[in-house]
Residue, then its C-alpha position, 0 to 999 in steps of 0.5 A: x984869755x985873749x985881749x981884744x982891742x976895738x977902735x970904738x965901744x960900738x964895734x965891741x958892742x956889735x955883731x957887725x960893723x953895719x950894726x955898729x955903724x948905726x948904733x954909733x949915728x943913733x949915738x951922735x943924733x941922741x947926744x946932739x938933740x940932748x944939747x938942743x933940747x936942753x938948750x931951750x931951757x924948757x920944761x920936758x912938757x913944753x920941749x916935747x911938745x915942740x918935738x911932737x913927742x910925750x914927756x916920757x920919750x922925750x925923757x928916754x932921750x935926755x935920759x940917753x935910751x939909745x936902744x929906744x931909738x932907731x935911727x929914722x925916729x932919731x933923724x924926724x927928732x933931729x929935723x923937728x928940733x932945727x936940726x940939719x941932718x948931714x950923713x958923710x960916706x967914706x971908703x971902710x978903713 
């Protein structure tokens, strides 16, 4: 059996880099806005409220549901939460 190596857990996860990059900028907007959100010290009703979400999507976030998500709804989230959203574009190593 051969080993194979990955420079993250999102190539090995993916079927190609263009997935693999979404799924690693979903990665990042879910993991900021779980620190936002709970930074509040809100209930889940009062910050999904302030989200313009339910309580139980709010909680596939916190609860880190990144198949839920797609990036746009990440990036609304994102910018309901105060949040300034910055994509970087860089030459593929």
């Amino acid at each position: 059996m051969e080993v194979q190596t990955f420079d993250s857990v999102f190539d090995a996860l993916a079927d190609t880099p263009a997935e693999a990059a979404n799924m690693k900028a979903r990665s990042e907007l879910l993991s900021a806005l779980k620190v936002r959100v709970r930074s509040w010290s809100l209930s889940q009703a009062a910050a999904a409220g302030r989200l313009g979400i339910t309580r139980p999507r709010l909680n596939d976030l916190l609860q880190g549901k990144l198949a839920k998500f797609s990036l746009d709804a990440l990036v609304n989230l994102a910018t309901a939460s105060g949040l300034a959203v910055h994509i970087q574009i860089a030459e593929a190593a």
